[in-house]
C-alpha positions in Angstrom: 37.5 96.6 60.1 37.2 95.3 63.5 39.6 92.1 64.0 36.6 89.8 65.3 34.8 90.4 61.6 38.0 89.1 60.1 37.5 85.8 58.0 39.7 82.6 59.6 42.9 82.6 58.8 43.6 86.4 56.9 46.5 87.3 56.7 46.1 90.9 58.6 47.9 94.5 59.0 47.6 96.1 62.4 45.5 100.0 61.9 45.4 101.2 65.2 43.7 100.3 68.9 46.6 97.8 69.7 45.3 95.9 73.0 47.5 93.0 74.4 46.5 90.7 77.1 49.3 91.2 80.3 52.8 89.4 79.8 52.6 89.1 75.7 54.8 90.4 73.4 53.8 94.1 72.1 52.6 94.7 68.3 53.7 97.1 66.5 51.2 99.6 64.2 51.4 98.6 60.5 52.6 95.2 61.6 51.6 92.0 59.6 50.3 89.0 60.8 48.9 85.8 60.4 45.0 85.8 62.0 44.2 82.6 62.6 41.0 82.8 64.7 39.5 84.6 67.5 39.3 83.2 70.9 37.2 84.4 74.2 38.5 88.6 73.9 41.2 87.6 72.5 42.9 86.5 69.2 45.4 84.0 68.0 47.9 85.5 65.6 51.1 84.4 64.2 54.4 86.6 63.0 56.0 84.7 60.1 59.0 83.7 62.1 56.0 81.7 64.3 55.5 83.9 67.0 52.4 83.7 68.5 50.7 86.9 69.7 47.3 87.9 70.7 45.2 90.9 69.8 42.0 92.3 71.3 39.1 90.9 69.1 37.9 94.9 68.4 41.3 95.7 67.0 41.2 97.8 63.9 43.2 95.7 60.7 43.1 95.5 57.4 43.0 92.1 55.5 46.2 92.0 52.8 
């Protein structure tokens, strides 16, 4: 499922198509993460230590 069809704050596992914006941290496949909402192309995730990353908004997850 595409990231952007998500429900707010999922708690998500990366599939594949892993898109950044330049100068954030990387994500790794079969990560988990805390999808909080999607903003402009972009999302606002969290790890659990509170590390905020951003995916693409077409990124293929799964909700867990």
């Amino acid at each position: 499922m595409e990231l952007y069809k998500v429900p707010r704050n999922s708690r998500i596992k990366v599939v594949r198509d892993i898109k950044v914006p330049p100068a954030s941290p990387m994500v790794e496949g079969e990560e988990i993460l805390n999808f909080s909402h999607v903003d402009g192309m972009y999302s606002y995730c969290t790890r659990d230590n509170g590390e905020v990353v951003h995916l693409a908004a077409w990124t293929e997850v799964e909700i867990v």
